[in-house]
N, C-alpha and C positions, 0 to 999 in steps of 0.2 A: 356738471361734474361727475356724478356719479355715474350719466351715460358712458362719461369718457374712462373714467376709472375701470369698468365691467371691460371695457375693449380692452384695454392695456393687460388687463386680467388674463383675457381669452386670450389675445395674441402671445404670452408667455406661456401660457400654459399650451400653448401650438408650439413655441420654439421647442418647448422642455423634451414635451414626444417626441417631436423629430429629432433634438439631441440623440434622445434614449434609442431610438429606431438605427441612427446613424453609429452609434456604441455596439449596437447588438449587429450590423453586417459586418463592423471592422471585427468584431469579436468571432463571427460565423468564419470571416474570409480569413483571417489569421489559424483558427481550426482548422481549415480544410488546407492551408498551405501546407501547416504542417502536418496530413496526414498525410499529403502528395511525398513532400518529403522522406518519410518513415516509408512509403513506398518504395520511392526509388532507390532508398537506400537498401531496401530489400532484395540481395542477390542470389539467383538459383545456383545452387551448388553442381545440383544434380538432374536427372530427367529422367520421368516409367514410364517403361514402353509397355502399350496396351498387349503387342504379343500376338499374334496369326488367330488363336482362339480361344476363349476362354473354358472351352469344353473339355472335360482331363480327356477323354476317350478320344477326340482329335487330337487332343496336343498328344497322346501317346503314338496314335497312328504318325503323323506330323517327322513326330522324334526319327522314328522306325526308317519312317521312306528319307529326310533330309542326311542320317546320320551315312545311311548306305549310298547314298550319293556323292556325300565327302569321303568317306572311305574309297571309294572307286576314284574321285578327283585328285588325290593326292597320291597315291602310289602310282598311275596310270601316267600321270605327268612327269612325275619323277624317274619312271621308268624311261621315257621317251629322251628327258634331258642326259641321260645316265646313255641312254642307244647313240642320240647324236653325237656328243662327246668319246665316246670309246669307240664306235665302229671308224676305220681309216676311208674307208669307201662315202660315206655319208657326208658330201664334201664341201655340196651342192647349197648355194646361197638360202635355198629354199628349206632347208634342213635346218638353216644358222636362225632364220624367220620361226622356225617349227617352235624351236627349241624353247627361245625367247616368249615365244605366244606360251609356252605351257610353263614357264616359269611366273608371266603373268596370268595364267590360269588357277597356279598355285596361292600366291598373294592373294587375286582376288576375292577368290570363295573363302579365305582362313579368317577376310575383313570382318567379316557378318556372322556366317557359321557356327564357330564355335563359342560364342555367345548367345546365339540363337538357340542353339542345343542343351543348354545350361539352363537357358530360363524357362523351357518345359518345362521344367522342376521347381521353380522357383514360384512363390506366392506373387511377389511385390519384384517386379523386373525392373532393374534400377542400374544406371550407367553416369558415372561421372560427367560432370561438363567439361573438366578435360580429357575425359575417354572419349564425350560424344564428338567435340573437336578434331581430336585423332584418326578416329573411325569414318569421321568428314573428310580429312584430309585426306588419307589414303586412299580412301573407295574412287573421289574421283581422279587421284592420282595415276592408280592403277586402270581405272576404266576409261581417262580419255588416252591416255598409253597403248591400253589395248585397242583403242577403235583407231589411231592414230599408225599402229603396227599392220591390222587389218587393212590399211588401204595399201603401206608397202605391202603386203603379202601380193594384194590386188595388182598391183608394176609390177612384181616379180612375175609372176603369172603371164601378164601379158607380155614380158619381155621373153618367155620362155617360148609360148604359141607365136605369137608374131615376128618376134625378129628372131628365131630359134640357131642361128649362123651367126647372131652378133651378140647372142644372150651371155656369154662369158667374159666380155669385153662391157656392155652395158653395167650388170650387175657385176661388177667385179666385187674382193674382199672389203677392201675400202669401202667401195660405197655402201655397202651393206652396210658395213659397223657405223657409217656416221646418217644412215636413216633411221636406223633404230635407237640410237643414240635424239639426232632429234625428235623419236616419239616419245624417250622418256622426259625430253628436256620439256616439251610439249605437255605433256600431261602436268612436268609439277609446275609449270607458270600457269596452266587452268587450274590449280589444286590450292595455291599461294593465292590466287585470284578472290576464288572462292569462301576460302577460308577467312580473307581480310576485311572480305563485307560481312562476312556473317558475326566474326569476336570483337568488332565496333558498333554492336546492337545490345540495347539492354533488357536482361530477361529478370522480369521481379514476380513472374506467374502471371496463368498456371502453368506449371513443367510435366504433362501428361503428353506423349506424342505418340502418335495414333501409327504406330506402326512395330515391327520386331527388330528395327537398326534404327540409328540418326539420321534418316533421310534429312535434307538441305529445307525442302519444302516445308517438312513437318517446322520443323526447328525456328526459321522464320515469322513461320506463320504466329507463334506464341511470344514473338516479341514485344515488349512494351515500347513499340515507337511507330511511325507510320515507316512500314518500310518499301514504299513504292518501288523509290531509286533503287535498292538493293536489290529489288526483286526483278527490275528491269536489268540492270546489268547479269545477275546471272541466268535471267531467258537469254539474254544474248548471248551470255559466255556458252553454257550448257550446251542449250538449245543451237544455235550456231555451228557450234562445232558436230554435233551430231546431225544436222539436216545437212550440211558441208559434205560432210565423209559418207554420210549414207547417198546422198545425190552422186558423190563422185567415184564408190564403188558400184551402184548400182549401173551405170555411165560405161564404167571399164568391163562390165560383166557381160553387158545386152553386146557392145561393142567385141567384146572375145566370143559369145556365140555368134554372132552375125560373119567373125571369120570363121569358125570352127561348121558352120554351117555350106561355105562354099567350098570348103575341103571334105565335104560327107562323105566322099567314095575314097578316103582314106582307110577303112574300114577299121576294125577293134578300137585302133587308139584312141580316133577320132571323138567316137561314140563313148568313149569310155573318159574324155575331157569334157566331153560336153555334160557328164555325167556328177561330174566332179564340181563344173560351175553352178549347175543347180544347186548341186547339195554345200556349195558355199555362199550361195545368194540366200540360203534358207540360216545359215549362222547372220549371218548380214541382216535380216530382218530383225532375228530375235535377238539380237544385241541393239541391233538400234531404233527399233520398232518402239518397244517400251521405255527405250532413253529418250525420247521425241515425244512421246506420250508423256513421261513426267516433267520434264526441266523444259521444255517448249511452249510450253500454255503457265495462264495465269497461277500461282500457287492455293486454287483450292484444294477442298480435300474430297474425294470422290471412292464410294466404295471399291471399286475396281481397284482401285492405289497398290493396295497390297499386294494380289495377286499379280498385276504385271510387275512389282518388284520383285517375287519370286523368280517370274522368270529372268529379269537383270542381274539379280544376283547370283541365283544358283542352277536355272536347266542351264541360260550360256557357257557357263564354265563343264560343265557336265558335258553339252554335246562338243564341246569343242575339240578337245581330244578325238572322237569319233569320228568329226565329219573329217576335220583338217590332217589328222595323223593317221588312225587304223584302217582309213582305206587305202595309205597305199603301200603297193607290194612290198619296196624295198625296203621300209623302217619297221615293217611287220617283220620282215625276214628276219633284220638285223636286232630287233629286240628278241624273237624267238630263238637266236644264237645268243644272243648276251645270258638271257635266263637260263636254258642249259649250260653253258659255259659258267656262270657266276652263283646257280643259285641247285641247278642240281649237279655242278660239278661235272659237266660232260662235255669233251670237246666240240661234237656237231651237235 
């Protein structure tokens, strides 16, 4: 008996532990649910962007050359939309394409810019989560718009060199205003796209994004959820649409020098198109070189990141004006009359 008594002892005093053990995981795993909870309940308002440099001496130099960049981006376009509008001669489908691209020039660069410019100055660089949203939306509204216009520019082009006898019937009014029309309708169903995977993610921290705007990538990336799928649809949205348009202007470009090269003993003009497609294969890169470089590959974070968003967001809009507008004669002319006419008050 008292062997047996000592067992029964021991085997309670075993149930008792493990009771207590089985009390203390329900007690841990009830803690831990509810701190997951108090997490996800935890929602970012807002996002700091770390900002190009933390160095005052660069971010002043930074200031200097970006601010003079937008100064010259904003008047220079609006000058341009102001020449094709008011000159009667400027009539030419290719003019109506100008105009529009420098209208999107203007949007563009004001998305990023002058927030960028502000937060030189600023200790603690800090942008709402619906400002980051908005500045989402727009960037890629306006940017697949723009690359979306650039490939009409690219038709027009070639309807002008190649079928130079039927280019007026080809591109006539109409079709112009309803291609540029589907580049904007274009850009905002990639922009809706975009937007709708990214504000059915939840963000509970950290809200630190490694850049001086809302990039897509950043922003994702500090999600609290696995976001594979997300991240797969927009490399394909993105990405897709920019390896598309860059294949299929690069396509129309080799294809317009290959004609413009068996008409060479056309002499000036000839040479002075061919001149022209160069230096718009050279916009063509640096718009979609660095767009394929970010939204086409996985969303890590890579030091480079920044720097070729610079030039995404701000040389593009800069050269563009230049390559596509003030080289040629007749909108040079016709802005150099407008500005004496309107601005020093001189008839010629």
């Amino acid at each position: 008996m008292p062997v047996f008594l000592r067992s029964w002892q021991s085997m309670n005093i075993f149930y008792d532990k493990i009771h207590a053990n089985c009390i203390k995981i329900s007690c841990y795993n009830e803690k831990l649910f509810e701190e997951m909870e108090s997490v996800n309940d935890t929602t970012v308002t807002e996002f700091v962007l770390t900002g190009l440099s933390q160095t005052r001496e660069v971010q002043l130099v930074l200031f200097v050359m970006f601010l003079s960049f937008y100064l010259f981006i904003l008047p220079v376009n609006i000058l341009i939309i102001c020449t094709v509008r008011l000159d009667p001669h400027l009539t030419s489908p290719m003019y109506f394409l100008l105009a529009n691209l420098a209208f999107l020039d203007i949007w563009y660069s004001s998305i990023t810019a002058p927030k960028m410019l502000v937060d030189f100055f600023v200790e603690r660089k800090i942008i709402s989560f619906g400002g980051c949203i908005a500045q989402l939306f727009f960037l890629h509204f306006v940017g697949a718009s723009e690359m979306f216009l650039l490939t009409v520019m690219a038709f027009d082009r070639y309807a002008a060199i190649c079928r130079p006898l039927h280019y007026a019937t080809i591109m006539n009014r109409r079709l112009c205003c309803i291609l540029v029309a589907l580049s904007w309708t274009g850009g905002f169903v990639h922009s809706i796209i975009q937007v709708a995977l990214i504000v059915r993610l939840p963000f509970c921290g950290p809200n630190e994004l490694d850049n001086y705007f809302c990039d897509i990538t950043q922003v994702v990336r500090i999600a609290c959820a696995n976001t594979f799928w997300e991240e797969l649809a927009m490399i394909f949205s993105s990405g897709l649409i920019s390896v598309v348009c860059f294949i299929a202007l690069l396509m129309s470009y080799a294809f317009l020098l290959a004609m413009l090269k068996k008409h060479s003993s056309s002499g000036e003009s000839t040479s002075r198109a061919v001149s022209t497609c160069y230096s718009h294969i050279t916009i063509v890169v640096l718009m979609f070189g660095p767009s394929i470089y970010i939204y086409a590959r996985p969303f890590d974070s890579f030091s480079l990141d920044k720097v070729v968003s610079v030039f995404h967001t701000v040389i593009f809009p800069l050269l563009n004006p230049i390559i596509y507008t003030l080289r040629n004669k007749e909108i040079k002319a016709a802005m150099k009359k407008l500005v004496n006419r309107y601005i020093f008050c001189k008839e010629k």
